[in-house]
N, C-alpha and C positions, 0 to 999 in steps of 0.2 A: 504493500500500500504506500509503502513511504516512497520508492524513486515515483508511481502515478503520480504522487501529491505534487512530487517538484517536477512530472511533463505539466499536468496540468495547470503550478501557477507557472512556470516557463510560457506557456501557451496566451494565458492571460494578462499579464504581463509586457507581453510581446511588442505591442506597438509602443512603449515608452522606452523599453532595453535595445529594441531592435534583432532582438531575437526570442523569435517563438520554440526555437528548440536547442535542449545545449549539446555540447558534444556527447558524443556516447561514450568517449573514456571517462567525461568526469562525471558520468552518471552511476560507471562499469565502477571506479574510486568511490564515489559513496557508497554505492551498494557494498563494498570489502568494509569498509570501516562499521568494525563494533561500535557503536555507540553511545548501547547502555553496560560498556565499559569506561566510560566518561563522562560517563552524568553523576551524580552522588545518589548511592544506595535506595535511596527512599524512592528515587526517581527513576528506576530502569525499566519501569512497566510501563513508562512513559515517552521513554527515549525515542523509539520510531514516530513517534507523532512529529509532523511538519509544524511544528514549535517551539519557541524559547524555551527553556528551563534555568532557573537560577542554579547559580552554583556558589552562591555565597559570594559576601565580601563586597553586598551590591550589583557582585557582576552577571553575564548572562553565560551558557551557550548560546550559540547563533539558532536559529532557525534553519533547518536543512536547505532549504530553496533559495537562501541568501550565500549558502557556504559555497552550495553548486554556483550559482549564478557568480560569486566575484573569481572563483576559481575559475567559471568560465572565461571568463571576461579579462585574465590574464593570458590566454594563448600560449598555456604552456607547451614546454617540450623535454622529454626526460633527459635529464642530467640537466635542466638549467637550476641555478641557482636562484633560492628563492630566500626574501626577508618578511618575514610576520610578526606585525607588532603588535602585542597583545595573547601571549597564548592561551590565557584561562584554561577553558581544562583540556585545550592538547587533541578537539577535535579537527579545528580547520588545518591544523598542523600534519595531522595526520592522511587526511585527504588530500593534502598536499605531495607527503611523502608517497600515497598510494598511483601518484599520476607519473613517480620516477624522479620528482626535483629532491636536491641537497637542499633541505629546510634551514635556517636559521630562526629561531624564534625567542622574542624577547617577554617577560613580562614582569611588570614592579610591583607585584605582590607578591611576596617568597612563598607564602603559604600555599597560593594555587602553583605558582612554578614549581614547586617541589612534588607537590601532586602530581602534576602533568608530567611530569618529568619521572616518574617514576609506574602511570597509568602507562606512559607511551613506552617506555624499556617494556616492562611484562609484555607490552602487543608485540614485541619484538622490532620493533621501528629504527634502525639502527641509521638510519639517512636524516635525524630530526638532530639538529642540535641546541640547546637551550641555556639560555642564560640570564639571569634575574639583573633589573633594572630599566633607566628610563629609555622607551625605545622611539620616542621623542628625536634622539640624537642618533638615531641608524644603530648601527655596527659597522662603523669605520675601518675595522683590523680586517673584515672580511668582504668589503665593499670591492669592485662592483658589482650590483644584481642585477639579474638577468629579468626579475622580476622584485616588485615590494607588494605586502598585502597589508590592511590596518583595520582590524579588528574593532577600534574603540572609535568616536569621533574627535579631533583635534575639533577648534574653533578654525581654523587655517591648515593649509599643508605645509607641515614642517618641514624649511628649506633642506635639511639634512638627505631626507626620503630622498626626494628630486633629484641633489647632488650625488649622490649612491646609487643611482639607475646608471646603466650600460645605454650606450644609443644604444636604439632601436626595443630599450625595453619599456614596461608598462606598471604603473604605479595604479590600484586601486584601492582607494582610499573613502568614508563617508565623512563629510565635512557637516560642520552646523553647530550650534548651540547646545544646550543640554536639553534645555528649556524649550525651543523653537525648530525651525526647520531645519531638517539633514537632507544631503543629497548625496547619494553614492557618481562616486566622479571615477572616471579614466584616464589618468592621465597617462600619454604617449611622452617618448623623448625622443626623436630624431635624429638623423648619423651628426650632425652638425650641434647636435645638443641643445635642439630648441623642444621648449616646452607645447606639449599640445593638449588642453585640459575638454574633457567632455562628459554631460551631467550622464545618468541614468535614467537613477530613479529616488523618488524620494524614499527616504529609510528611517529605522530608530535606533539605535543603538547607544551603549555605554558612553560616557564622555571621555574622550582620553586625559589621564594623570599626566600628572612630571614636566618636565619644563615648558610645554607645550601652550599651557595656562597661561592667560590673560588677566 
């Protein structure tokens, strides 16, 4: 029921994303990903539902159809290098790792990083690498990505994301307020390193922490 749920909002969705259907590998990648091996206990009867779930600390899972969808919308290809801001509990991480990319993933809560970090070993995920802090500032030491993904909403796109893209790679990001309107954006970089930014769709998600703030 759960990959239906995300053709279905794919389908609906369509005329704002500009796509009515997403690739079949990152559908064939959710489908491998356990779940409700990343939700918290109380919550695994829940996990396949096309739905948020809290995982403490304020923060969310994603909803499945938003994980597919930015996953889509980065055009991966196995072995690229990818940077995720925000692990929480280590699903888009994973989905990520399922599609063949070297994940990097940062997140400035120890308590879930060390969770997810320890959910994603048992799945045996040996292609995720993690590191606790503000992901605000990239990962410089492992810069350039071939891709960047941003789990939480910045107010702005943090110049760092931007400067840490390879030409020709693609930064998706949801911008906005906490309070007010989100927009999930695309941004492209070109071989010449020009910025090319483009909306989606509107969204809701966490507010991003750390130096990011206004």
């Amino acid at each position: 029921m759960l990959l239906e749920d995300v053709a279905r909002m794919a389908r609906e969705t369509g005329a704002e994303t500009g796509r009515t259907t997403l690739n079949p590998r990152v559908m064939e990648a959710l489908g491998r990903v356990a779940r409700h091996r990343l939700v918290p206990a109380d919550d695994e009867g829940q996990a396949y539902r096309n739905s948020p779930l809290s995982i403490g600390f304020g923060q969310t899972i994603s909803q499945p159809f938003i994980v597919a969808l930015m996953t889509d919308l980065l055009d991966l290809r196995a072995g690229d290098k990818v940077l995720e801001i925000g692990t929480g509990s280590g699903y888009q991480a994973a989905v990520l790792a399922e599609l063949g990319a070297q994940v990097y993933t940062t997140e400035i809560i120890e308590e879930l990083g060390r969770a997810a970090q320890e959910r994603l070993g048992a799945l045996g995920y040996d292609n995720i690498v993690l590191r606790i802090g503000d992901g605000s500032a990239g990962w410089p030491e492992e810069a350039p990505f071939d891709a960047v993904l941003v789990t939480a909403a910045p107010p702005a796109v943090p110049p760092a994301l931007e400067d840490q893209l390879k030409s020709g790679g693609r930064l998706v990001v949801p911008v906005g307020s906490a309070e007010g309107d989100q927009t999930l954006y695309v941004i492209a970089k070109d071989a010449h390193g020009r910025i090319e930014r483009r909306p989606v769709l509107a969204v809701r998600f966490v507010p991003m922490t750390g130096g990011c703030r206004r």
